[in-house]
N, C-alpha and C positions, 0 to 999 in steps of 0.2 A: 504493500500500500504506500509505504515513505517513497519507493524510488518512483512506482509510475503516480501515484498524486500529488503526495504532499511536497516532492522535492521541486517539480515542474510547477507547483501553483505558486508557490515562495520564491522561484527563481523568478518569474512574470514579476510575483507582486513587488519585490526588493528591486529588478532591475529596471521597473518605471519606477519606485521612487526615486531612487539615486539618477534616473537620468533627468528628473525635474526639478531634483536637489543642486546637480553638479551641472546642467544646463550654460550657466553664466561664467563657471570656469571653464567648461567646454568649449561655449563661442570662441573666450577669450584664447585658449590655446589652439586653435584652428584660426585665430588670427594672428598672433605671433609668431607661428609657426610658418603662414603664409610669407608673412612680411621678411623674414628671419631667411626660411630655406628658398623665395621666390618660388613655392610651388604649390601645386594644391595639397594641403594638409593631410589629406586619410591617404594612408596606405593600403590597397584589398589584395589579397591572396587567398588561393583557391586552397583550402586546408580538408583533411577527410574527418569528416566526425561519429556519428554511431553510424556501427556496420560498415563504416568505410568511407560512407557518403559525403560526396564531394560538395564544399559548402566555402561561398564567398564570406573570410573572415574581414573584418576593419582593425585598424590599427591606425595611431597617430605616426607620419612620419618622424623618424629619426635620425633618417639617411640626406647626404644629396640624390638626389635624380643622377643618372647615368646620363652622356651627352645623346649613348645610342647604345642599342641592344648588347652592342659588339664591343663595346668598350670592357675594360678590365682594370679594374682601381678596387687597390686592398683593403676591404673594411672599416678598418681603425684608422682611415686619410677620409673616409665616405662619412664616417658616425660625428654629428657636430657637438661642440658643447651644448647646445641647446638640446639635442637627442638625446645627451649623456645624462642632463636632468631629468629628463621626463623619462628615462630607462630606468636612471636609480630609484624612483621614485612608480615607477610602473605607472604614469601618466599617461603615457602611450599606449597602453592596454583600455582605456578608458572608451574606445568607440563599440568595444564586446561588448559593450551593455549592449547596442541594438540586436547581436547577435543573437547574449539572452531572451530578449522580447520576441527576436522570432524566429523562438524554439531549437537555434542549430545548437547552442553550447547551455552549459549550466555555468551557475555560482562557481562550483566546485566540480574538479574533476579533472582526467589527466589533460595535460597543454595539448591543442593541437598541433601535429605537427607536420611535415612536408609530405605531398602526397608520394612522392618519388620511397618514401620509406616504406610505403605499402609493401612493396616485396621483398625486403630484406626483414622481415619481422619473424621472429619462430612463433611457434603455433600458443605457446604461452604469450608473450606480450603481444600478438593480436588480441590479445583481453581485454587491452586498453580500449578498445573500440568498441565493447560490449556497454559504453555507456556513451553520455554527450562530454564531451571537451569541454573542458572550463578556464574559469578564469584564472583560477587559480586551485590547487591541487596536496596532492599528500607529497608529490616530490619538489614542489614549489617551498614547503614549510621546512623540509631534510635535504637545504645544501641547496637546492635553485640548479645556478650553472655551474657550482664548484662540483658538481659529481657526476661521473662518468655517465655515458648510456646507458649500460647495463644496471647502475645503480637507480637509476632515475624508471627505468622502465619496471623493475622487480619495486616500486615503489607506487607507480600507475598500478601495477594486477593487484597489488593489498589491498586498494583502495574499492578497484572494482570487486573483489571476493570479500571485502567486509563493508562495504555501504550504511552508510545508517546516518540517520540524526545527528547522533553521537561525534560520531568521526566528521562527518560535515562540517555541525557549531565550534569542535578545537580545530579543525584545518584556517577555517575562517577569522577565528582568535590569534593561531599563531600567523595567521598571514599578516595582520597587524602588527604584530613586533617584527616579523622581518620586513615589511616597509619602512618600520620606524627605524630601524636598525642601517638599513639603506643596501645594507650587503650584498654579497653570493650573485651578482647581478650579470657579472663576468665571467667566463671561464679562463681559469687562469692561462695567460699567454694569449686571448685574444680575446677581442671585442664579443664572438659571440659563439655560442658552441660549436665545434667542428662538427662536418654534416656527419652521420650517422652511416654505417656499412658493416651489416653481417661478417662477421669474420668466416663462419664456417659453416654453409649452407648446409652441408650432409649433412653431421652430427650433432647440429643445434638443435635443440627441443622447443 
């Protein structure tokens, strides 16, 4: 009953308030950010959510634009200061609330992440996609970007195989001390986790 009602009706109801709450800092940083990066503010990417399903996520930009597709410029020269506050501060995660309102992601739950990782996944952390993607999650509160993939994904299945209330209200508590805290935001050595790749197709479970 918690995961297909009460967690979907509380995800609706909390993510219009907070988008009529946070409305006027919102404007405000999709014009700063306009004026700031010269570009249009949201970032969309096609991310997989329950069951795989492919789903246009929003995000505050934090990059420059690319001159062109074909261009090749390193991360940490693309991330501005201006991005780097609204990272630490997970500001730029602030346009998922529309996502929440409709229906693709929850409050809580594992990150979504690049569709491309679809086939490097073993048949365990396909698990992660047994619920909606959130906003923030049980590997988001144990370490963010400071821990490996494997740790991060063996962190998404706990979440998915023990769900509840429970686990939900401390995810969301301790998601508050680690924004306040500002940390884990980085993976150590660069601006953003290295992409993900199955090391051993056969013998991975």
């Amino acid at each position: 009953m918690y995961r297909k009602i009460l967690k979907p009706t509380a995800d609706f109801i909390i993510a219009l308030t907070l988008v009529i709450v946070l409305l006027p800092v919102m404007g405000a940083l999709m014009l700063i950010i306009a004026i700031n990066m010269q570009t249009f503010p949201i970032f969309s990417q096609n991310r997989p959510g329950i069951n795989g399903e492919i789903f246009c996520m929003y995000k505050f930009k934090t990059m420059k634009d690319l001159a062109s597709p074909t261009e090749i410029i390193d991360d940490k020269l693309r991330l501005t200061s201006l991005g780097l506050f609204l990272r630490k501060y997970s500001l730029d995660e602030l346009p998922e609330l529309v996502n929440i309102l409709k229906g693709e992601m929850s409050l809580v739950g594992p990150r979504p992440l690049l569709p491309e990782y679809l086939k490097e996944y073993t048949s365990r952390q396909k698990k992660r996609h047994n619920v909606k993607p959130g906003l923030t999650g049980w590997a988001q509160v144990n370490g963010r970007n400071e821990i490996d993939w494997a740790k991060k994904f063996e962190y998404d299945v706990f979440y998915v195989e023990n769900i509840s209330l429970t686990l939900d209200f401390k995810i969301l508590i301790k998601t508050i001390s680690v924004l306040l805290n500002s940390d884990q935001i980085n993976h150590p050595g660069s601006s953003t986790m290295p992409k993900f790749k199955r090391v051993d197709k056969k013998t991975s479970l």
